[in-house]
C-alpha positions as CSV (number, residue, x, y, z in Angstrom):
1,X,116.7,-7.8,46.1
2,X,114.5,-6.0,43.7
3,X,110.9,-6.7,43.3
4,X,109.8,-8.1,40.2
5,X,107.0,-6.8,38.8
6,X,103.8,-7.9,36.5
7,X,102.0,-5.8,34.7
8,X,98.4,-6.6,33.2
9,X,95.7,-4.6,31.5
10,X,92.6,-5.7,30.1
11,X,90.5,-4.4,27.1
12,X,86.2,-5.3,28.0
13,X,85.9,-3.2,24.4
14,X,88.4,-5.5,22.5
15,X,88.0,-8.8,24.9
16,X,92.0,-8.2,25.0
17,X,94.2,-9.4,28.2
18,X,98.3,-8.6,27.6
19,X,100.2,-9.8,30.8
20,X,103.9,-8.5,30.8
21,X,106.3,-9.6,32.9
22,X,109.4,-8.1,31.7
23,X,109.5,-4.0,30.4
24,X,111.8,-4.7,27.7
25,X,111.3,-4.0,23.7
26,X,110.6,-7.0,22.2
27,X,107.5,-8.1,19.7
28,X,104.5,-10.4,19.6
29,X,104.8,-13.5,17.8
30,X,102.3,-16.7,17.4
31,X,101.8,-19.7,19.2
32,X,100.3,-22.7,18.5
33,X,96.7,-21.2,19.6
34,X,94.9,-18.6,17.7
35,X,93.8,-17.1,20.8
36,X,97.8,-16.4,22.2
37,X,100.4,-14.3,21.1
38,X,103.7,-14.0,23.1
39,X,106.0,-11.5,23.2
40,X,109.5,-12.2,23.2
41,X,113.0,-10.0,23.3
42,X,115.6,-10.9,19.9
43,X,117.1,-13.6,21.9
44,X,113.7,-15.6,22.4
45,X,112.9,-15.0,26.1
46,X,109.6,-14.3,26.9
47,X,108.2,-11.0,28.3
48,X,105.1,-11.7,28.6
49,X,102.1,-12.9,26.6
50,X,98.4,-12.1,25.1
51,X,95.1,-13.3,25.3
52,X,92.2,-12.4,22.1
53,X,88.5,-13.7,23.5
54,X,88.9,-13.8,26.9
55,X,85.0,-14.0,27.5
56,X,85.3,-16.9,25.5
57,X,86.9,-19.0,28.6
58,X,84.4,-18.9,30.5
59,X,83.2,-22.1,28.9
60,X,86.8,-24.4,28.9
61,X,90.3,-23.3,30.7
62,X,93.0,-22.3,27.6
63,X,96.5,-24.3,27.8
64,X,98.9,-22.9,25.5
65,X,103.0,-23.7,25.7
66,X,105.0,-20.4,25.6
């Protein structure tokens, strides 16, 4: 069986976190926070996701449905 593999980079200029769990085209698109984007292939399945502020969690967790 194949590993599956995560990747994750973080921007400390931007305050940027993108974690991506699938390395297929696809595009961001909202959520219902301000702070999260997710990206998604054309069906709808999600790849992975990103995080704007990440300093600013340091004061409250961030729960967001993908």
């Amino acid at each position: 069986m194949a590993e599956k593999r995560v990747k994750i980079w973080y921007d400390p200029e931007g305050d940027y976190l993108e974690v991506i769990f699938d390395q297929k085209p696809g595009y961001f698109r909202e959520t219902t926070c301000d702070q999260v984007m997710e990206k998604v292939d054309d069906a709808g399945n999600i790849l992975g996701f990103s995080v704007l502020k990440v300093s600013s969690l340091k004061r409250a967790p961030l729960e967001v449905a993908l």
